[in-house]
Z-matrix of the N, CA and C atoms (Angstrom, degrees):
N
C 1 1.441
C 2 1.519 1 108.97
N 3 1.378 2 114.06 1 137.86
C 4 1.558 3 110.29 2 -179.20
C 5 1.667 4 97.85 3 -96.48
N 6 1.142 5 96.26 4 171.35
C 7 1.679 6 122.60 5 177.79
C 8 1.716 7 107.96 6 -87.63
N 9 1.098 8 142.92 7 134.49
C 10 1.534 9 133.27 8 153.74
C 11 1.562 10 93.53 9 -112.77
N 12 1.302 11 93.79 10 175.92
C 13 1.561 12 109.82 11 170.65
C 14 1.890 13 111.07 12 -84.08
N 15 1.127 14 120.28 13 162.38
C 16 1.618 15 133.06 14 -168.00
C 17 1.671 16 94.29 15 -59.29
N 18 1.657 17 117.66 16 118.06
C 19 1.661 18 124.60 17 168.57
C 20 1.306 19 88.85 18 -90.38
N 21 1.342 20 80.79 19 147.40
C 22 1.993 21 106.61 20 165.08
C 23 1.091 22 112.66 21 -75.73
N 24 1.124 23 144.70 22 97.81
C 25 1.882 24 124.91 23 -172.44
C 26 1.396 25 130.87 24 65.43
N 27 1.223 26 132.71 25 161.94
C 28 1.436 27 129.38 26 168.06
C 29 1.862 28 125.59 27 -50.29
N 30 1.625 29 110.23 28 -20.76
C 31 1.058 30 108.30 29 -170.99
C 32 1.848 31 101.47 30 -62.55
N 33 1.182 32 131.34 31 -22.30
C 34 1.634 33 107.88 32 -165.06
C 35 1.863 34 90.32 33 -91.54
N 36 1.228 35 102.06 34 9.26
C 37 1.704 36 84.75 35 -172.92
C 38 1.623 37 107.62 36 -84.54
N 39 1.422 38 129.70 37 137.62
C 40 1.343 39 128.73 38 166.31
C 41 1.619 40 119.76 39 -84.09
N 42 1.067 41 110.64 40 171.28
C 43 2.035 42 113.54 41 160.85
C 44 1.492 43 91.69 42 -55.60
N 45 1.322 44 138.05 43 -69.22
C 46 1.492 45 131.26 44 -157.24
C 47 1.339 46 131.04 45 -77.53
N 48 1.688 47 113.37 46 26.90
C 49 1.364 48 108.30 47 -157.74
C 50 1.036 49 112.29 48 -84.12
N 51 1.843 50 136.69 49 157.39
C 52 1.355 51 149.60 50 -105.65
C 53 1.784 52 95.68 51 -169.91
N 54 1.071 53 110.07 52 -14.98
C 55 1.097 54 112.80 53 -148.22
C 56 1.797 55 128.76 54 -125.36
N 57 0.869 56 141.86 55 141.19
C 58 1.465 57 119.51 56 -177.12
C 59 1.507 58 109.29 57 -151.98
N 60 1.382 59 101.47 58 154.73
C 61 1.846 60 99.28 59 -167.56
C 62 1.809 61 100.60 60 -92.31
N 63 1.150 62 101.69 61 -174.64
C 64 1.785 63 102.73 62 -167.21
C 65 1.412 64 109.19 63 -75.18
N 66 1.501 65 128.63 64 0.14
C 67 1.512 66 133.92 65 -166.71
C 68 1.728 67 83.58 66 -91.58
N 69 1.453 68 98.98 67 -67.29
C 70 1.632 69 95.81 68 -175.09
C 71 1.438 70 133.83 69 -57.16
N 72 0.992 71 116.43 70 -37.55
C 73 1.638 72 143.15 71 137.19
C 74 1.876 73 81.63 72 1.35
N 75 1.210 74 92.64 73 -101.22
C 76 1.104 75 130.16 74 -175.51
C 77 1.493 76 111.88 75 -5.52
N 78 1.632 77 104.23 76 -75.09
C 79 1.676 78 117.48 77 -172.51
C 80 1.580 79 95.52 78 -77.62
N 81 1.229 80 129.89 79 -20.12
C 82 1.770 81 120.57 80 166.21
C 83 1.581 82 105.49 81 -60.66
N 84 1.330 83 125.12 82 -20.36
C 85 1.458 84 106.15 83 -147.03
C 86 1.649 85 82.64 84 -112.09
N 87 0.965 86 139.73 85 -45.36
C 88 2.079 87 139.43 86 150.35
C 89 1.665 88 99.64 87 -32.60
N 90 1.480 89 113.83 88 -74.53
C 91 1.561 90 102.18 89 175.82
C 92 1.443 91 115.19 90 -25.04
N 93 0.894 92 126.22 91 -52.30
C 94 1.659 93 130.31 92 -149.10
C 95 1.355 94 86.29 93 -82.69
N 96 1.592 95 165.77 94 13.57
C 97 0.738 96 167.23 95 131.79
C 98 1.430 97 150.83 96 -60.81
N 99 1.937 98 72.86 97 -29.45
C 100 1.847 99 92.05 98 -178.27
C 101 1.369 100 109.18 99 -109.56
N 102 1.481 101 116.34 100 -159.41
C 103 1.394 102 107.40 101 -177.37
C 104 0.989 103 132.96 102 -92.25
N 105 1.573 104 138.13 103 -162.70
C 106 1.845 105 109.96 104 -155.57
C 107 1.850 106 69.04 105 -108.90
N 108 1.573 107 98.78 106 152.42
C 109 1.544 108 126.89 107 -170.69
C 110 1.340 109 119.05 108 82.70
N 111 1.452 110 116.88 109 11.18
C 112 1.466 111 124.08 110 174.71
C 113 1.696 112 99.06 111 -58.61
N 114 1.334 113 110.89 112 164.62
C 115 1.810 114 108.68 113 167.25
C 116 1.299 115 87.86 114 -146.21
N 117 1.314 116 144.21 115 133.88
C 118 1.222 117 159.08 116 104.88
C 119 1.583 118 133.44 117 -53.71
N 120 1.320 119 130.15 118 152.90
C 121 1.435 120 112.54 119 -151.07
C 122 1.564 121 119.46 120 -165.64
N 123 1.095 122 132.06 121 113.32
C 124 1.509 123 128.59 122 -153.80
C 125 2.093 124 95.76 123 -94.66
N 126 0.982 125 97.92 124 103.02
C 127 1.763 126 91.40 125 -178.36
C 128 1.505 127 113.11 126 -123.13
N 129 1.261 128 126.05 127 132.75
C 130 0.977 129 155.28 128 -163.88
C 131 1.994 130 114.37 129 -94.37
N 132 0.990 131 152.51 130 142.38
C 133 1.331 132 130.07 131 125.24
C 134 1.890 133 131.90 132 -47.08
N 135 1.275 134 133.10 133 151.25
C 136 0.987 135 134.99 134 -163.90
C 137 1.352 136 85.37 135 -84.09
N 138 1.681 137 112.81 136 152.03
C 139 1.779 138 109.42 137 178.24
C 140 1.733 139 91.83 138 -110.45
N 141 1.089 140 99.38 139 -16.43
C 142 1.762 141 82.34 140 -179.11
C 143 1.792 142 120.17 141 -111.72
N 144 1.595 143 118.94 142 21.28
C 145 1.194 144 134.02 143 152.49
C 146 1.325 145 117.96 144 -151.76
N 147 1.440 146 108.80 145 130.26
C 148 1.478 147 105.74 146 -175.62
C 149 1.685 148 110.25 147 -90.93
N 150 1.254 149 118.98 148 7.58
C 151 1.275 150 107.53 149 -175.79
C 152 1.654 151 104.69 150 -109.35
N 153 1.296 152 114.63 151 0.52
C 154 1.821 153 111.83 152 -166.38
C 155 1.379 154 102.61 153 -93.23
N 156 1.114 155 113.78 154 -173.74
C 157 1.518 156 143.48 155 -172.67
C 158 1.465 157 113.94 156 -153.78
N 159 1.948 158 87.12 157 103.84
C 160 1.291 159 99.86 158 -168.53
C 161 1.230 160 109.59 159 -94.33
N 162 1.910 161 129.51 160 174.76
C 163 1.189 162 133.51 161 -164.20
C 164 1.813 163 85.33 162 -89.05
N 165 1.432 164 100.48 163 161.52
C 166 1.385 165 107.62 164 170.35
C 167 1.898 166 119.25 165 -72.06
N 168 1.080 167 111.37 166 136.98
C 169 1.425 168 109.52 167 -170.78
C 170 1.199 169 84.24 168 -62.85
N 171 1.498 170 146.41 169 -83.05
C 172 1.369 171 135.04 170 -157.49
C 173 1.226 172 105.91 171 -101.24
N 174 1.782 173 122.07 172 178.60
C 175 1.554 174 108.88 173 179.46
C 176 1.626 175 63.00 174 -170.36
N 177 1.553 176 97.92 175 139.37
C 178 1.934 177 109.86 176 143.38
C 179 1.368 178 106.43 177 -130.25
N 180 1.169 179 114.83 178 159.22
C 181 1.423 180 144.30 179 175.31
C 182 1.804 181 127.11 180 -127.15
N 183 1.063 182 115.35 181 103.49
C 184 1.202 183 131.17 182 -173.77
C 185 1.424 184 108.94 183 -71.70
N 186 1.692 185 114.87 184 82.22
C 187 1.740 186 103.41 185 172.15
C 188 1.337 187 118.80 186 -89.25
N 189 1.551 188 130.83 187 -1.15
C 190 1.599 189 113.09 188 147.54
C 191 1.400 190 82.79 189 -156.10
N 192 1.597 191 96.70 190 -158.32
C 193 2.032 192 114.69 191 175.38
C 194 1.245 193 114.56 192 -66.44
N 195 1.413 194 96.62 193 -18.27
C 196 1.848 195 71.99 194 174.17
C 197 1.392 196 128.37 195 -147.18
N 198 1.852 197 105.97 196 37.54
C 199 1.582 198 130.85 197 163.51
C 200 1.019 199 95.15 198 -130.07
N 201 1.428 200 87.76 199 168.47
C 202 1.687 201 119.86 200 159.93
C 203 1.271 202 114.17 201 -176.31
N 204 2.025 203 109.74 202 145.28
C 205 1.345 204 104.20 203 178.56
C 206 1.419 205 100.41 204 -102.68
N 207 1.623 206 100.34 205 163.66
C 208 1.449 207 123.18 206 141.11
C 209 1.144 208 147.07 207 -128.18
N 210 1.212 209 104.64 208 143.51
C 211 1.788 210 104.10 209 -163.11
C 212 1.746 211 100.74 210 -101.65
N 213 1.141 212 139.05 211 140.26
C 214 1.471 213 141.42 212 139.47
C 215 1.729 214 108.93 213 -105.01
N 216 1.883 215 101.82 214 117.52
C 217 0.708 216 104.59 215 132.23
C 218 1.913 217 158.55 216 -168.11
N 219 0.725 218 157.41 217 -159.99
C 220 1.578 219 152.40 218 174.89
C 221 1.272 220 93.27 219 -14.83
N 222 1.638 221 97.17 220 -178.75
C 223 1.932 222 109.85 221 147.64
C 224 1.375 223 126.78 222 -74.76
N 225 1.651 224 93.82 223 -19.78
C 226 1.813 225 83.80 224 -160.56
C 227 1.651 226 89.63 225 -136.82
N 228 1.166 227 121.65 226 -8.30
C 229 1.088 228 112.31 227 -172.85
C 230 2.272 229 115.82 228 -119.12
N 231 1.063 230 104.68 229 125.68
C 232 1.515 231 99.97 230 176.52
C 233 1.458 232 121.90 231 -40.28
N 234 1.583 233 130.86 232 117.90
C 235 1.573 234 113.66 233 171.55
C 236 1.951 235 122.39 234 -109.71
N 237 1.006 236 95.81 235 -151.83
C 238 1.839 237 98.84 236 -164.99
C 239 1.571 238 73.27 237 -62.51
N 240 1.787 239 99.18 238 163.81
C 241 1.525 240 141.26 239 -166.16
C 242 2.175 241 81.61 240 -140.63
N 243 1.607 242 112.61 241 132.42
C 244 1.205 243 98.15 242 135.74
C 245 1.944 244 98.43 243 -154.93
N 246 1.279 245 98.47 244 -174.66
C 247 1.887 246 99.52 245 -153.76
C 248 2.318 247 78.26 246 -124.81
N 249 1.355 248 79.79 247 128.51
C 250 1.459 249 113.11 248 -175.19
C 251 1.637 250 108.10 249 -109.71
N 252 1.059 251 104.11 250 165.75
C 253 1.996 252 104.90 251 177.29
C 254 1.865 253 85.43 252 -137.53
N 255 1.380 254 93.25 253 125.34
C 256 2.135 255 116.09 254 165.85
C 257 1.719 256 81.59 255 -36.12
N 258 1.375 257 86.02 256 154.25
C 259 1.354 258 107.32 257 168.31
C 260 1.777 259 104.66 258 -87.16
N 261 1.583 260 100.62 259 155.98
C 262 1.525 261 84.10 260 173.24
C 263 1.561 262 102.22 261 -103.12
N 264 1.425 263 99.34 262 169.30
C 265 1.649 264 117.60 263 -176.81
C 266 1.257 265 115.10 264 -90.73
């Protein structure tokens, strides 16, 4: 997995991204720990309604030892999903 520098929101994220900032880093490297179907999840409050329930900016999902997807996306709207393999040690 490479390193990028800290994105502002989902907008710099593409369908093909490669890449993850040090927060996500982060909940990938706990994922890899737990069991396969874990979901972990970077969530935010909505800044432009205080009463909604927004989607999580990031989310991973652990489908065995040695994938996992991630999804980025919006507040309100679903974004790209793609399926990664743990780095090895």
């Amino acid at each position: 997995m490479c390193r990028a520098s800290d994105r502002r929101g989902p907008f710099g994220y593409t369908s093909r991204m490669h890449t993850f900032t040090e927060r996500e880093n982060k909940l990938i490297s706990k994922l890899k720990s737990l069991a396969p179907q874990a979901v972990l999840k970077i969530a935010e409050p909505c800044p432009l309604h205080s009463m909604c329930v927004p989607l999580p900016l990031f989310r991973v999902y652990k489908i065995d030892d040695g994938r996992f997807e991630a999804e980025w996306n919006s507040f309100h709207n679903p974004g790209p999903k793609q399926v990664f393999r743990f780095a090895e040690e």
